[in-house]
ZAVEXMI-912038 format. One record per atom (N, C-alpha, C): residue in one letter; x, z, y. Coordinates in pm, 1 decimal. Layout:
<rec code="A" c1="X" c3="Z" c2="Y"/>
...
This chain:
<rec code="X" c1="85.2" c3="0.0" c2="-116.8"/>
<rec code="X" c1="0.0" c3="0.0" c2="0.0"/>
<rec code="X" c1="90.0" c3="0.0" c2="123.4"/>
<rec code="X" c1="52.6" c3="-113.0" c2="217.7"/>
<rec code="X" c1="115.7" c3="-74.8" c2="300.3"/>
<rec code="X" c1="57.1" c3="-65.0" c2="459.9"/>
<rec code="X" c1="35.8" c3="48.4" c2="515.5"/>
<rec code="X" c1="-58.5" c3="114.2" c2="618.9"/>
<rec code="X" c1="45.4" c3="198.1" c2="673.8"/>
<rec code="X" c1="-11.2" c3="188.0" c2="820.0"/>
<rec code="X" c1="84.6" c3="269.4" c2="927.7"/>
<rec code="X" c1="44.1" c3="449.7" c2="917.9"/>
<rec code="X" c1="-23.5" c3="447.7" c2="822.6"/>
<rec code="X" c1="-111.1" c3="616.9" c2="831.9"/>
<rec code="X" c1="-39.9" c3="657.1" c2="678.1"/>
<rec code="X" c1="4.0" c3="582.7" c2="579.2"/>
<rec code="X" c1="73.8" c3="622.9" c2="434.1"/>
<rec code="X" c1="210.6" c3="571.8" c2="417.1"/>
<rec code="X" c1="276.6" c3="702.3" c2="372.4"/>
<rec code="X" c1="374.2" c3="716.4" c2="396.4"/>
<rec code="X" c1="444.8" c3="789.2" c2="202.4"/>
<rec code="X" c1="548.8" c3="733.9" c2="144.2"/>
<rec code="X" c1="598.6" c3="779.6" c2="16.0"/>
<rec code="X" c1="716.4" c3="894.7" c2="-0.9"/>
<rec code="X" c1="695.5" c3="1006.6" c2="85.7"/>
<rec code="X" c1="860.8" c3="1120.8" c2="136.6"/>
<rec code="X" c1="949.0" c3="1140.1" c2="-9.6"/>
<rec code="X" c1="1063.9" c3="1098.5" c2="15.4"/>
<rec code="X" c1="1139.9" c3="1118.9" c2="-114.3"/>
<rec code="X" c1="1259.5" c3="1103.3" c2="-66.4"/>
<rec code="X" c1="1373.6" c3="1211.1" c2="-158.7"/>
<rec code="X" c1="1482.7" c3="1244.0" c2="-91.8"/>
<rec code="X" c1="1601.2" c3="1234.5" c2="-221.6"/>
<rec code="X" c1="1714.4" c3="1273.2" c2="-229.9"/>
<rec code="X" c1="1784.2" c3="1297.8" c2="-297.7"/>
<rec code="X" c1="1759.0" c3="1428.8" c2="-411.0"/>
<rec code="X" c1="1682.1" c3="1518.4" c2="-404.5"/>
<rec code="X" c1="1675.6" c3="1619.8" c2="-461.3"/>
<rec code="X" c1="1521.7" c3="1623.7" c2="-539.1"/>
<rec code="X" c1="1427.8" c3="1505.3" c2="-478.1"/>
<rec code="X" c1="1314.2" c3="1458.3" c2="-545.1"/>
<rec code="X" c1="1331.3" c3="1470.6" c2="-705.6"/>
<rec code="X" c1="1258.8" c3="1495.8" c2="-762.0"/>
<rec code="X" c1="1261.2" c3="1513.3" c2="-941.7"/>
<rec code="X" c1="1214.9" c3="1304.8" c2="-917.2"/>
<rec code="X" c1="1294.6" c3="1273.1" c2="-1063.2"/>
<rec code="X" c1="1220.4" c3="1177.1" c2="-1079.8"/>
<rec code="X" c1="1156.2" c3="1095.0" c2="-1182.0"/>
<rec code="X" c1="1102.2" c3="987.0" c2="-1225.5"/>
<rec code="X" c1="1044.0" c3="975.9" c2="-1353.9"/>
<rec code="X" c1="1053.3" c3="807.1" c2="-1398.4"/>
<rec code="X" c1="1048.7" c3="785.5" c2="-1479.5"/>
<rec code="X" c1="1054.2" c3="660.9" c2="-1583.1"/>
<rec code="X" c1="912.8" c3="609.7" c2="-1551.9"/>
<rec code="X" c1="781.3" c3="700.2" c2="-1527.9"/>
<rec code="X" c1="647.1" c3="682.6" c2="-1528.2"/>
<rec code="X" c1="590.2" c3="610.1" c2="-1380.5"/>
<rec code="X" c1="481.2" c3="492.4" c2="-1410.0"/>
<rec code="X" c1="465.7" c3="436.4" c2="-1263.7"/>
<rec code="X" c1="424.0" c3="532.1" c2="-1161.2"/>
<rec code="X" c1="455.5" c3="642.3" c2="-1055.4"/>
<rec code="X" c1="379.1" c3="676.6" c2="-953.9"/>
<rec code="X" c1="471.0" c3="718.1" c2="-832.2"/>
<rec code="X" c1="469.0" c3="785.9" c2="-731.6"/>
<rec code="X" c1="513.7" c3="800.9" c2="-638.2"/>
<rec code="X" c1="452.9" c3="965.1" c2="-649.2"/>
<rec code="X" c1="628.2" c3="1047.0" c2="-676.5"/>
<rec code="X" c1="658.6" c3="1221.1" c2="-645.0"/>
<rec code="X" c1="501.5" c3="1210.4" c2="-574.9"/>
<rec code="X" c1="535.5" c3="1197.8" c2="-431.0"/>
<rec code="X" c1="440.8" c3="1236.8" c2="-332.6"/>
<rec code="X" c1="376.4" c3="1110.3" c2="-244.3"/>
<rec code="X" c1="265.0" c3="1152.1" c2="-226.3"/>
<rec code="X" c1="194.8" c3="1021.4" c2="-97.8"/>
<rec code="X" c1="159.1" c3="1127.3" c2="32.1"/>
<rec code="X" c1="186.4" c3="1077.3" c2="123.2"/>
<rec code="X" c1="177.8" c3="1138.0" c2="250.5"/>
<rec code="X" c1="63.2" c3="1059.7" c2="362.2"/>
<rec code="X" c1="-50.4" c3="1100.5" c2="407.9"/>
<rec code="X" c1="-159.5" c3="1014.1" c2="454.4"/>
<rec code="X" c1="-163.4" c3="1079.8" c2="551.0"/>
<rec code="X" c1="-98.2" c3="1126.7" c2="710.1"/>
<rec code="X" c1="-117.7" c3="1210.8" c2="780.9"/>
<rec code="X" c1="-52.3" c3="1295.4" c2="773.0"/>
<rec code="X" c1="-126.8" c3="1443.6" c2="797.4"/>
<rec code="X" c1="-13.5" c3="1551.8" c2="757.9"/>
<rec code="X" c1="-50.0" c3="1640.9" c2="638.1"/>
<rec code="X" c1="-138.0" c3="1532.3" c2="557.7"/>
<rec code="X" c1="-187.9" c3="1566.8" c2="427.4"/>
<rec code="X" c1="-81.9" c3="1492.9" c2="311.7"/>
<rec code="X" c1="-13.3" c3="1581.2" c2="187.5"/>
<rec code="X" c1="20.7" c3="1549.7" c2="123.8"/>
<rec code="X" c1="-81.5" c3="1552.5" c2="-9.9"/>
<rec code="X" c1="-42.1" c3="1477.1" c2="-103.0"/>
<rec code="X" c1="-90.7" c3="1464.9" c2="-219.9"/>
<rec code="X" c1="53.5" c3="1405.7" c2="-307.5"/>
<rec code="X" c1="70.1" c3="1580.6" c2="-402.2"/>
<rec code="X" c1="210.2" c3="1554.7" c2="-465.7"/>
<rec code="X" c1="161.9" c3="1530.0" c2="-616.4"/>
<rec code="X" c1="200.1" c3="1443.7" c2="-694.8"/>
<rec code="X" c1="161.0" c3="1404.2" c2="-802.1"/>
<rec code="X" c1="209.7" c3="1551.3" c2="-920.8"/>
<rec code="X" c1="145.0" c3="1464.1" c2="-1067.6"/>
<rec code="X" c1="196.8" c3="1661.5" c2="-1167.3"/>
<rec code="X" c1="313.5" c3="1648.6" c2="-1205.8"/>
<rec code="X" c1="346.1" c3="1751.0" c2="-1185.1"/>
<rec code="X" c1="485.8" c3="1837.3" c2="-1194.1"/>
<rec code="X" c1="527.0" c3="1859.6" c2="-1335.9"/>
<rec code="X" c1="625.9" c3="1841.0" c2="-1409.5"/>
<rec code="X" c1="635.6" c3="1876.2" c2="-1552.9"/>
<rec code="X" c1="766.0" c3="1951.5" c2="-1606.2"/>
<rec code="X" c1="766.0" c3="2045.5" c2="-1670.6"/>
<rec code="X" c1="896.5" c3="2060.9" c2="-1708.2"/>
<rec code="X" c1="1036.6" c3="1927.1" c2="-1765.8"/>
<rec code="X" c1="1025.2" c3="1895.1" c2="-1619.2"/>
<rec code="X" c1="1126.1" c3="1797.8" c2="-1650.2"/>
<rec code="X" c1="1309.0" c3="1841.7" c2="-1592.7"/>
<rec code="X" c1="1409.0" c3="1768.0" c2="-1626.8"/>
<rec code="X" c1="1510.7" c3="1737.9" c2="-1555.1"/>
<rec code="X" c1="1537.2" c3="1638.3" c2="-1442.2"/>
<rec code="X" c1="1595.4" c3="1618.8" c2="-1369.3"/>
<rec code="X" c1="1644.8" c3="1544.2" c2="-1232.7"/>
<rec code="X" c1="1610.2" c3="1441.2" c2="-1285.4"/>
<rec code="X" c1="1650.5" c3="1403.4" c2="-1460.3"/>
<rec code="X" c1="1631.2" c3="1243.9" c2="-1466.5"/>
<rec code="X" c1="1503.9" c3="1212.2" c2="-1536.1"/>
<rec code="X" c1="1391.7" c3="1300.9" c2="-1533.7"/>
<rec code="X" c1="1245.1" c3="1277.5" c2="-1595.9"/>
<rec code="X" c1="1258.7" c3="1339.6" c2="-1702.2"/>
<rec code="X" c1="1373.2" c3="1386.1" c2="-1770.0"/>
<rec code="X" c1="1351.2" c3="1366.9" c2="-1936.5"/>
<rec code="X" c1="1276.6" c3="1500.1" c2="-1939.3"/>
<rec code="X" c1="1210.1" c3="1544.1" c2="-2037.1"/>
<rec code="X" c1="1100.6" c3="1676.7" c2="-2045.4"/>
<rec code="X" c1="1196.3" c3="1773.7" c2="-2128.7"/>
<rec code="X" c1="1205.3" c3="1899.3" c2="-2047.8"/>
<rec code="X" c1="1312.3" c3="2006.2" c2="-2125.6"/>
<rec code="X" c1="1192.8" c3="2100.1" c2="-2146.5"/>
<rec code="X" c1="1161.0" c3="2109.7" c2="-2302.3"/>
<rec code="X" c1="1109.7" c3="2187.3" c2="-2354.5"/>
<rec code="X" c1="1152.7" c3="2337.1" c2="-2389.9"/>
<rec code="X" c1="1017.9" c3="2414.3" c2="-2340.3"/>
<rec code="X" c1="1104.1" c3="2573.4" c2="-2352.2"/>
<rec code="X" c1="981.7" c3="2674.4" c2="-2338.1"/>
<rec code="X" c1="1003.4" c3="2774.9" c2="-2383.0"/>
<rec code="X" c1="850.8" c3="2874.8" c2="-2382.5"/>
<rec code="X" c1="765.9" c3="2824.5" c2="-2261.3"/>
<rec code="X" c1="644.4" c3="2853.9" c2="-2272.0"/>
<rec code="X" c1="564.1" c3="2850.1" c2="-2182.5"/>
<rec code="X" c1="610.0" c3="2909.4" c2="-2026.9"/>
<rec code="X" c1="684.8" c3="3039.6" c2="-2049.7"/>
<rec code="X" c1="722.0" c3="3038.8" c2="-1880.1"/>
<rec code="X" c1="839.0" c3="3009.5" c2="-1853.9"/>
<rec code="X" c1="895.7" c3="2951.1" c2="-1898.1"/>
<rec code="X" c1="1022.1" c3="2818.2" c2="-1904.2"/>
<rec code="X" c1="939.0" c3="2723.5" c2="-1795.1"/>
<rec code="X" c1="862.0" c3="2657.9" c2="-1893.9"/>
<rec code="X" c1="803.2" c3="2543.1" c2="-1840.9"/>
<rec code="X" c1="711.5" c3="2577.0" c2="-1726.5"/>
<rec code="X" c1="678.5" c3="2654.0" c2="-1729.8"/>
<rec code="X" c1="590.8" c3="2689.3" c2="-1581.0"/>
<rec code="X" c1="682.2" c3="2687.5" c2="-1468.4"/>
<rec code="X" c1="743.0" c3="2758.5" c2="-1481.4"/>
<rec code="X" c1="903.2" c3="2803.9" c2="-1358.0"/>
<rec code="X" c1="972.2" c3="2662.2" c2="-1321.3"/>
<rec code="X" c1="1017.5" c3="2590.4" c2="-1457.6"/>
<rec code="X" c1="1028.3" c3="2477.3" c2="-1395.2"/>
<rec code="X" c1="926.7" c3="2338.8" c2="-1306.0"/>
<rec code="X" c1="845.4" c3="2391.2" c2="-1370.7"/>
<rec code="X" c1="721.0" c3="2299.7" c2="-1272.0"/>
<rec code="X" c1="734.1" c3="2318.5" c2="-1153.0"/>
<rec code="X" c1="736.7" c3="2467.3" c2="-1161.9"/>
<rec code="X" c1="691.9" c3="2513.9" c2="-978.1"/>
<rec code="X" c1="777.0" c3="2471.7" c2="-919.9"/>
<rec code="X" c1="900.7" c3="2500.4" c2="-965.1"/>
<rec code="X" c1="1040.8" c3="2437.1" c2="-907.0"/>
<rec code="X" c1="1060.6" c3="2285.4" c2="-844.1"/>
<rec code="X" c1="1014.7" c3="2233.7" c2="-983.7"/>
<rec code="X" c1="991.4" c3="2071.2" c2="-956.9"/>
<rec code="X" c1="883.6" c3="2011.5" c2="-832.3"/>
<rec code="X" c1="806.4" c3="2127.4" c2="-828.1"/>
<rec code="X" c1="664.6" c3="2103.8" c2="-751.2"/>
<rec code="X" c1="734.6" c3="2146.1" c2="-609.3"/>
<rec code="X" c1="818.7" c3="2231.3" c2="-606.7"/>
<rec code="X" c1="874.2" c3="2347.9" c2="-505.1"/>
<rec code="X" c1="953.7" c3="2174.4" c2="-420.5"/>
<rec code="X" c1="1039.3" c3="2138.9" c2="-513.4"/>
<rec code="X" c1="1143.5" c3="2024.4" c2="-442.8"/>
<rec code="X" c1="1066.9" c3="1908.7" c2="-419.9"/>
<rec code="X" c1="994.5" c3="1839.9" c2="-434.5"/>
<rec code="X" c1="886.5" c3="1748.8" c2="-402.5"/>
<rec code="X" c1="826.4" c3="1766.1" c2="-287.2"/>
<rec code="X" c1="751.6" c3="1901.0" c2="-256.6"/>
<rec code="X" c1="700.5" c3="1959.8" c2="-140.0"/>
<rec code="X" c1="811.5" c3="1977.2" c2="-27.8"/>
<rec code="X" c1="969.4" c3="2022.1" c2="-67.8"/>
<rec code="X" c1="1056.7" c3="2050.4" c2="19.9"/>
<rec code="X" c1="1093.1" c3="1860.7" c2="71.0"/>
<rec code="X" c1="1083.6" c3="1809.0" c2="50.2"/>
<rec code="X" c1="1159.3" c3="1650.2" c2="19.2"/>
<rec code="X" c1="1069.4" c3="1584.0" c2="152.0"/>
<rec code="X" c1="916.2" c3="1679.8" c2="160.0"/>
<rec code="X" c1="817.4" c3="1603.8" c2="245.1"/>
<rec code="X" c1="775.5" c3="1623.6" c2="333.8"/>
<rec code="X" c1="886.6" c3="1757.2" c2="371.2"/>
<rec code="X" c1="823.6" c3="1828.4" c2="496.8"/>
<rec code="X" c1="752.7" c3="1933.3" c2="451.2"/>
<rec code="X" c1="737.1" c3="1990.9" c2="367.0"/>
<rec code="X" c1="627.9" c3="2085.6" c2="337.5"/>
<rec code="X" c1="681.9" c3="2209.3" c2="236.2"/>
<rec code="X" c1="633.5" c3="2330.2" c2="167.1"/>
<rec code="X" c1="644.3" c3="2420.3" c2="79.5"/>
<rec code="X" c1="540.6" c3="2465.2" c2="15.3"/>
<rec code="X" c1="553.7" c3="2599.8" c2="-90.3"/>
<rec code="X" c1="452.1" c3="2653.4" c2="-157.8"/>
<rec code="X" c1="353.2" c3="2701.0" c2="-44.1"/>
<rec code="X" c1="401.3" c3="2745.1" c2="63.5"/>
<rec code="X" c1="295.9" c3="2788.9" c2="164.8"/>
<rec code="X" c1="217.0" c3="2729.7" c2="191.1"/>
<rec code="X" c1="216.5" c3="2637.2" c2="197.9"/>
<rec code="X" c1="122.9" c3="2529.9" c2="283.3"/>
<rec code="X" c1="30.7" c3="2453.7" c2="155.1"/>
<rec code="X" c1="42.5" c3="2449.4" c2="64.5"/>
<rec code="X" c1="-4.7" c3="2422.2" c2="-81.3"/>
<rec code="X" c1="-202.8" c3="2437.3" c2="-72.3"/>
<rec code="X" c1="-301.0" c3="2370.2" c2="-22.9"/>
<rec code="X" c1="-400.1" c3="2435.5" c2="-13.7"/>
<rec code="X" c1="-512.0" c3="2387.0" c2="-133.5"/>
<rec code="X" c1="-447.4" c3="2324.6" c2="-250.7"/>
<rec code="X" c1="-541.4" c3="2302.0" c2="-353.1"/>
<rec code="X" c1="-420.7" c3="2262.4" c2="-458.2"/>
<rec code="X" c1="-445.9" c3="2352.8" c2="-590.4"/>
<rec code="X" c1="-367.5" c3="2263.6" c2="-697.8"/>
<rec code="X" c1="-466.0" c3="2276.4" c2="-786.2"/>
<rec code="X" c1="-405.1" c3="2159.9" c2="-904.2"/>
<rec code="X" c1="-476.4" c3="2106.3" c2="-1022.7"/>
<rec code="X" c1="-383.8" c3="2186.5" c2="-1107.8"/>
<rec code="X" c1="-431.8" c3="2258.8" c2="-1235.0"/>
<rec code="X" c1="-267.8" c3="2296.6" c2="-1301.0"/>
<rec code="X" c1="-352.4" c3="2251.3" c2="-1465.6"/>
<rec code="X" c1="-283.5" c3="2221.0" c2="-1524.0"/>
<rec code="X" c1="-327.5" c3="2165.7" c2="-1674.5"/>
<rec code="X" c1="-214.4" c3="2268.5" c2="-1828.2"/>
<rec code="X" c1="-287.1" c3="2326.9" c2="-1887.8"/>
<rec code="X" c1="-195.6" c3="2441.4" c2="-1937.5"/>
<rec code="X" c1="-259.5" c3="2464.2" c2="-2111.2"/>
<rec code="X" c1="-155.6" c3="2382.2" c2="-2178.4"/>
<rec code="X" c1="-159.5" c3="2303.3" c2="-2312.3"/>
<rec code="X" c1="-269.8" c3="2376.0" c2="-2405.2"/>
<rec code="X" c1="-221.1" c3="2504.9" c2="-2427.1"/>
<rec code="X" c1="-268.7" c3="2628.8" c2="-2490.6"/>
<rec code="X" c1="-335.5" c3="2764.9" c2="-2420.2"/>
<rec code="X" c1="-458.6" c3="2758.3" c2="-2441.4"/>
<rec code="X" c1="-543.2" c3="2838.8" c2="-2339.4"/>
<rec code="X" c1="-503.6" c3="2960.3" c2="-2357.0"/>
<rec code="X" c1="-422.9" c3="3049.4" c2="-2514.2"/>
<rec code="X" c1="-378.8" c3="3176.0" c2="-2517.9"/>
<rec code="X" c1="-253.8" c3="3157.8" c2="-2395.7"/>
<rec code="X" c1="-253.9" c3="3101.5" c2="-2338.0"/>
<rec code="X" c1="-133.8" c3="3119.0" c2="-2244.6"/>
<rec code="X" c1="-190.2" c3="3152.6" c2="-2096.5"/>
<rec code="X" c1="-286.6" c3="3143.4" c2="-2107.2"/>
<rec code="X" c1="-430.6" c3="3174.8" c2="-2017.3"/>
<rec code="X" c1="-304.5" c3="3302.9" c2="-1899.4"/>
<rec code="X" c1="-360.4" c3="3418.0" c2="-2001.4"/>
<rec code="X" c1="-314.8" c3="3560.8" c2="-1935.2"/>
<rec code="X" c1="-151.5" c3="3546.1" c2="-1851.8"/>
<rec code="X" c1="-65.4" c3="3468.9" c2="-1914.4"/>
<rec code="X" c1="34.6" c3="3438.2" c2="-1894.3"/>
<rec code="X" c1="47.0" c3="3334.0" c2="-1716.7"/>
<rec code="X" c1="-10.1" c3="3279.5" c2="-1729.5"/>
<rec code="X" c1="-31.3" c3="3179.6" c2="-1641.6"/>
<rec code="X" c1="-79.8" c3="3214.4" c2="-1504.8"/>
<rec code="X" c1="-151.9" c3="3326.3" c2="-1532.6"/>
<rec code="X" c1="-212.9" c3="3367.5" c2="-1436.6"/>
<rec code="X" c1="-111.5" c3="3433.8" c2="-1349.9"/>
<rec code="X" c1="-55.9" c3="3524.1" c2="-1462.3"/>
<rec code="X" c1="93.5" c3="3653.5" c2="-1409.1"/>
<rec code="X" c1="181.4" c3="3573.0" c2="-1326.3"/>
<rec code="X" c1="188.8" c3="3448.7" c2="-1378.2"/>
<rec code="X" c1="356.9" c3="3367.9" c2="-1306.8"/>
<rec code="X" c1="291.9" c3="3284.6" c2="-1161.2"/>
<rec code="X" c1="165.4" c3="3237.6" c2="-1188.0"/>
<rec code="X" c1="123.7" c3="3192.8" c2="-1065.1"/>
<rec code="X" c1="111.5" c3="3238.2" c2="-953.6"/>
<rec code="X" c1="56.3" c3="3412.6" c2="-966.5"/>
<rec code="X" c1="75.0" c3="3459.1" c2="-881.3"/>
<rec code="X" c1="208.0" c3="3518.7" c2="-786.5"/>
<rec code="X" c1="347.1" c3="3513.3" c2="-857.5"/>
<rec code="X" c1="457.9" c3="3512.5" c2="-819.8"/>
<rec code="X" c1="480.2" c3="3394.4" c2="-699.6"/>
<rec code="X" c1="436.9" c3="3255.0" c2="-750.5"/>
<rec code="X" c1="475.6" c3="3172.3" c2="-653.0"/>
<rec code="X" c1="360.1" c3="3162.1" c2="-541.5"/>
<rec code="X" c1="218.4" c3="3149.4" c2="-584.8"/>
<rec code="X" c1="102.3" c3="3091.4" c2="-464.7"/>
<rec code="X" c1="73.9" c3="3302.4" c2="-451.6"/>
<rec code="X" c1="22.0" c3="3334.1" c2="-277.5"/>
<rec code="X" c1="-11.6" c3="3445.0" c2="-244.6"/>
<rec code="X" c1="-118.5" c3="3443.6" c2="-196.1"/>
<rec code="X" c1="-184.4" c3="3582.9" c2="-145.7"/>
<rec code="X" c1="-303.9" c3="3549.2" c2="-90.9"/>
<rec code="X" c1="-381.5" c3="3504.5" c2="22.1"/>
<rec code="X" c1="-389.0" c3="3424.4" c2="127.1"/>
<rec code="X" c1="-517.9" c3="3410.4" c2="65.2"/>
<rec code="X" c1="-451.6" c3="3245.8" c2="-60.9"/>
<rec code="X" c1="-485.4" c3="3229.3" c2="-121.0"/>
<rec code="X" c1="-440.9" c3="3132.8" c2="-235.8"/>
<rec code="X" c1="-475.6" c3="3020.9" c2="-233.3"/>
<rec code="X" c1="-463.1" c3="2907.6" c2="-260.1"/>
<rec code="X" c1="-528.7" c3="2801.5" c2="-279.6"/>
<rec code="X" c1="-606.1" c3="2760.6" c2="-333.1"/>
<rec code="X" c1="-736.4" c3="2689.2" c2="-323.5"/>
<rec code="X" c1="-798.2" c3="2635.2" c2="-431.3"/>
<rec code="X" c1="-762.3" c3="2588.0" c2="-559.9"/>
<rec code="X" c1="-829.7" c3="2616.4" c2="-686.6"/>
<rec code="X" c1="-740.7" c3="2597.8" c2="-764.1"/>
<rec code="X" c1="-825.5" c3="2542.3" c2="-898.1"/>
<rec code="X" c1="-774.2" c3="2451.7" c2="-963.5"/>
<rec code="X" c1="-820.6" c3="2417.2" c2="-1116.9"/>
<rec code="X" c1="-778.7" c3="2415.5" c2="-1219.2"/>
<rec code="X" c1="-781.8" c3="2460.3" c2="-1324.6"/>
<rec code="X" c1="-697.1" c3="2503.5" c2="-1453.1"/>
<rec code="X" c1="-815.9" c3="2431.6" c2="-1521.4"/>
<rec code="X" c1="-749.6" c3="2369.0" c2="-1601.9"/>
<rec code="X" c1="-743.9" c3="2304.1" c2="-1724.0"/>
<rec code="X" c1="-685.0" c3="2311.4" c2="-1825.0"/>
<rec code="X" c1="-739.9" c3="2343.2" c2="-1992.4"/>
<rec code="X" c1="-663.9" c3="2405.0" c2="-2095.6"/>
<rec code="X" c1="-690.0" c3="2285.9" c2="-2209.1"/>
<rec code="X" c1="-613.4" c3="2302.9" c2="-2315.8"/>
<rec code="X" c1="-595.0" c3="2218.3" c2="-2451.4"/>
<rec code="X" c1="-593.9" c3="2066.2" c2="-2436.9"/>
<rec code="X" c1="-482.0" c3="2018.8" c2="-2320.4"/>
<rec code="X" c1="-492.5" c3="1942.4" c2="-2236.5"/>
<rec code="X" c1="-374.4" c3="1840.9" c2="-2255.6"/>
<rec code="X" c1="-274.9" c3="1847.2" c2="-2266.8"/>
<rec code="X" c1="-169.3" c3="1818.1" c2="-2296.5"/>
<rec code="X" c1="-100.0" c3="1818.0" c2="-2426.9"/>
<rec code="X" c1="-36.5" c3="1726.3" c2="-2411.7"/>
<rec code="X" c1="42.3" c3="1668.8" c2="-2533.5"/>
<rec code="X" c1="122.6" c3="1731.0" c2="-2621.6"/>
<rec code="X" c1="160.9" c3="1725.9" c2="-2723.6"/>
<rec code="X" c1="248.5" c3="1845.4" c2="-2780.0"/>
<rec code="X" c1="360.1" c3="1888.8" c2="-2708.5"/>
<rec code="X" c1="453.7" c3="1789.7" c2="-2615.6"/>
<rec code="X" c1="574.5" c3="1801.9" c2="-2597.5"/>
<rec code="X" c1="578.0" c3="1871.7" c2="-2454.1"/>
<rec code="X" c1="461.0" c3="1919.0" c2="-2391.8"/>
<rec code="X" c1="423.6" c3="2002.3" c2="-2275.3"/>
<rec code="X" c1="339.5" c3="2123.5" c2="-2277.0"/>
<rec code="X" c1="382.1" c3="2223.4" c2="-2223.7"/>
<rec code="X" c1="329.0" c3="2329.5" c2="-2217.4"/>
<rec code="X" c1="234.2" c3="2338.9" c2="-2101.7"/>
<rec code="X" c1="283.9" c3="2308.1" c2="-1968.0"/>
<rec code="X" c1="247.7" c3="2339.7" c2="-1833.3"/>
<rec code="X" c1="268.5" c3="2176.6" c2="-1782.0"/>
<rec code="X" c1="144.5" c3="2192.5" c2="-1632.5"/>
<rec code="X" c1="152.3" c3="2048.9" c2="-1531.5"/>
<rec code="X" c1="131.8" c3="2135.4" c2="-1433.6"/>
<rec code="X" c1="167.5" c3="2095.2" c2="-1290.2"/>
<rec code="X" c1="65.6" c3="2085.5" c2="-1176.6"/>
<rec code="X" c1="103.9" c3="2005.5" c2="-1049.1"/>
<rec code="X" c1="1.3" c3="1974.2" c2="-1013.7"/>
<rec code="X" c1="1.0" c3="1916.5" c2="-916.5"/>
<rec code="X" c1="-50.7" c3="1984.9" c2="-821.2"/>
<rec code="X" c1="-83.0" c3="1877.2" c2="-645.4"/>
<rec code="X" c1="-126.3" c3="1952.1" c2="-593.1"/>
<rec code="X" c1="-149.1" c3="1882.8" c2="-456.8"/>
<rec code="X" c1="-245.5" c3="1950.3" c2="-315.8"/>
<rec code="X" c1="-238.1" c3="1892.4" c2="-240.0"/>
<rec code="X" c1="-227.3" c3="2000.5" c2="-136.9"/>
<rec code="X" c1="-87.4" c3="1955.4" c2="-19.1"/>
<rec code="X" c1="-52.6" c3="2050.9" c2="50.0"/>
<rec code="X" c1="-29.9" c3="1950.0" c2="205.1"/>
<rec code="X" c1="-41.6" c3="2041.4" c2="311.0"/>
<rec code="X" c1="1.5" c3="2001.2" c2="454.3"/>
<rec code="X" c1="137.5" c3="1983.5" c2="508.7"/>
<rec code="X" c1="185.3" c3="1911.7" c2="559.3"/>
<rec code="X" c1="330.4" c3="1904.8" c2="647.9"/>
<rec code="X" c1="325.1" c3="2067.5" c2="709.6"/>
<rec code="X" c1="482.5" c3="2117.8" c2="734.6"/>
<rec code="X" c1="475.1" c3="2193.9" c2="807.6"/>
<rec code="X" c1="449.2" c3="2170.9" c2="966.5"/>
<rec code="X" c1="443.3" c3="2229.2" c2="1041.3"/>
<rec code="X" c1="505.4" c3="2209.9" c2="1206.9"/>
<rec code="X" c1="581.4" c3="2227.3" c2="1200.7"/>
């Protein structure tokens, strides 16, 4: 697409992927950062307990958001997709480490993902000032 209002922010420290999409789309001072996966710098998926893979999401989600002008603060809706619903209780504990209150809107989705993933999320957050 190419429009004077959308914009693709990506940097050197961007996670990146083999898969067709763009980290982040920027429409204003609205971001929309695509899902986050326990991946490495070069896409490949590093599998590891459930809060392995969460920590690295956020992380991944954390540098995407940093790449665009933006952070976890500013985060005002995520999607999170979380393989195994006994991981439920778990998920909840680590999320609240990174998002505070008042929190973002939020959607969890369970038995969702593929064997080789534990945790996703995505999300849609604002530029800073």
């Amino acid at each position: 697409m190419n429009h004077p209002l959308v914009s693709y922010p990506k940097d050197a420290n961007t996670p990146t992927s083999h898969l067709p999409f763009s980290p982040a789309v920027q429409v204003g001072d609205v971001l929309y950062i695509s899902g986050q996966a326990s991946v490495d710098a070069t896409g490949k998926i590093v599998s590891d307990t459930f809060e392995g893979e969460f920590r690295r999401s956020v992380e991944n989600l954390r540098a995407v958001l940093l790449s665009a002008g933006s952070d976890l603060e500013h985060v005002v809706q995520t999607r999170n997709y979380v393989r195994d619903a006994e991981d439920v209780p778990l998920y909840n504990q680590l999320y609240r480490e990174y998002f505070k209150t008042p929190f973002p809107a939020r959607t969890t989705i369970t038995n969702c993902l593929p064997a080789t993933l534990r945790y996703e999320i995505e999300c849609v957050a604002v530029v800073r000032k």
